[in-house]
N, C-alpha and C positions, 0 to 999 in steps of 0.2 A: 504494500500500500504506500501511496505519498504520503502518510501523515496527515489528510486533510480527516478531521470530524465532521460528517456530513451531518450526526446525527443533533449537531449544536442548532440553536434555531435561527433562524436570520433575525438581526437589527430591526427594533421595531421603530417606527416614524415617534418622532420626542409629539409630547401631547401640550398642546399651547399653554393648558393649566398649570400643568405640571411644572413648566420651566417659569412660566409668571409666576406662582407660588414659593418655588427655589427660589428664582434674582430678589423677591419679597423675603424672605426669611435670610438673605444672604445681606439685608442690607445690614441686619446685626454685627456683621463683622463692617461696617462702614461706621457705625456708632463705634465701633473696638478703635479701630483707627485712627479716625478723630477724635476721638477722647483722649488717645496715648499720643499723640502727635501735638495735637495744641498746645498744652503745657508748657513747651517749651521756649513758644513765642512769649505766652504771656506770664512768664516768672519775673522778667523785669519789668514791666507796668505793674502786677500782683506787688511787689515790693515796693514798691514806691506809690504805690496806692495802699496800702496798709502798713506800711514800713515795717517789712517782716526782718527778720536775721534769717541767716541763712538753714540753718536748721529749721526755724520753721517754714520754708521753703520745700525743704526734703520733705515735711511731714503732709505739705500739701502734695506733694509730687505720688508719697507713697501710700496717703491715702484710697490712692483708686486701686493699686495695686493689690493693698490690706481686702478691700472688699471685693473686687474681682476674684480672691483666692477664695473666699466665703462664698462667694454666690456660684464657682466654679462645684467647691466641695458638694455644696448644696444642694444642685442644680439635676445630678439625677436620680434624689428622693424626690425632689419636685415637678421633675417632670412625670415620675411613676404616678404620682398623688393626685396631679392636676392636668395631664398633658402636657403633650409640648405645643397644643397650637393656644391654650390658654393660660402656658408659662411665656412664651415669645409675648403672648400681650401685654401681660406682668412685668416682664421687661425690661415693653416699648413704656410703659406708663411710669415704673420706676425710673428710667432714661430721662423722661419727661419733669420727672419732678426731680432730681438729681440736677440735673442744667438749671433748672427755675430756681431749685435753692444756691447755686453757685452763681448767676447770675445777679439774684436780691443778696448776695451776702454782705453783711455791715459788719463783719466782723472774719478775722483768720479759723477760728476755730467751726463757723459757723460756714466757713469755702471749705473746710479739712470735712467736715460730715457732707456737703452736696458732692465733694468727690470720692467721700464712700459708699454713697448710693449709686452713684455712678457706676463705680467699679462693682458692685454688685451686681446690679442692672447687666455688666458688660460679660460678668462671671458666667451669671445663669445664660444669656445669648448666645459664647460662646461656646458652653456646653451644648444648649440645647438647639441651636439653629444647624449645626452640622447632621444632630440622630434625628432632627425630622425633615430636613432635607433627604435625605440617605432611606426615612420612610416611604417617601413621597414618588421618590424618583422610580422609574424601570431599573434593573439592573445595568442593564448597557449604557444608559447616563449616568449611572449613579454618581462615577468618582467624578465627572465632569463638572456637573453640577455640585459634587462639593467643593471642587475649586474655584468653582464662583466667590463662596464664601470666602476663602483664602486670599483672592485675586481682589475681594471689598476692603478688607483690611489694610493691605497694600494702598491701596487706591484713597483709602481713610486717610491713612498715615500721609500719601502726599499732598492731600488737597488741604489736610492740615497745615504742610510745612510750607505751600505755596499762599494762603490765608495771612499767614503768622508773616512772611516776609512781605503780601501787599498794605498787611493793615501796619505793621512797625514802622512802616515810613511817616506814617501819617501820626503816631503815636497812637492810636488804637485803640 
């Protein structure tokens, strides 16, 4: 024999839902990347808008990281518990209020908690936006469409650092 598996099935045509639901759950890793890529434009306005020391600097940087590790841990008891198309939403909503609180923040310690919601929000997305993509898809797309999500992160982190360098001119 040549070696060919005849018995494999042919590629099946991608279903439109399918890959609109992937690029939608994939944008979670667009929230990962923007979130970890920002930062670093605005640590010198952040300091000079609160006149932080630089340790508390660190503490705001590692705040998202502290709760991304919590919401990673977390992320598949809660997805078993509640899904993953109504933990993705949980999320998008803790995202939403995570930003709003770092946004209104009047205070250092009170930016250090809207970017541990943050990174929590980013914990549980990053768990859970890959195993229901990876649900969702046919086999034959599967890893494709996971690297969607791989390829938003990417794409987060630059639109971030492209951001951080149009608004710094302007002071921002």
């Amino acid at each position: 024999m040549s070696g060919i598996d005849l018995s494999a099935s042919p590629p099946v045509s991608l279903n439109g839902k399918s890959v609109l639901t992937a690029i939608l759950a994939a944008v979670a890793g667009l929230m990962f990347g923007l979130d970890l890529g920002v930062i670093s434009g605005a640590l010198k306005f952040i300091g000079q808008e609160f006149n932080v020391t630089d340790f508390g600097k660190e503490c705001i940087v590692s705040a998202m990281m502290v709760g991304a590790a919590l919401g990673a841990v977390s992320g598949g008891r809660l997805s078993f518990l509640f899904g993953r198309k109504r933990l993705l939403l949980s999320s998008a909503f803790l995202f939403v209020l995570g930003s709003l609180l770092c946004a209104l923040a009047t205070s250092v310690t009170f930016l250090i908690i809207g970017r541990m919601v943050l990174g929590v929000s980013v914990g549980i997305a990053s768990f859970t936006a890959p195993l229901y993509i990876s649900e969702i898809a046919h086999q034959h797309y599967r890893g494709s469409l996971i690297s969607v999500y791989q390829l938003m992160i990417t794409v987060g982190i630059f639109v971030a650092f492209i951001s951080d360098a149009l608004l710094a001119y302007s002071g921002s």
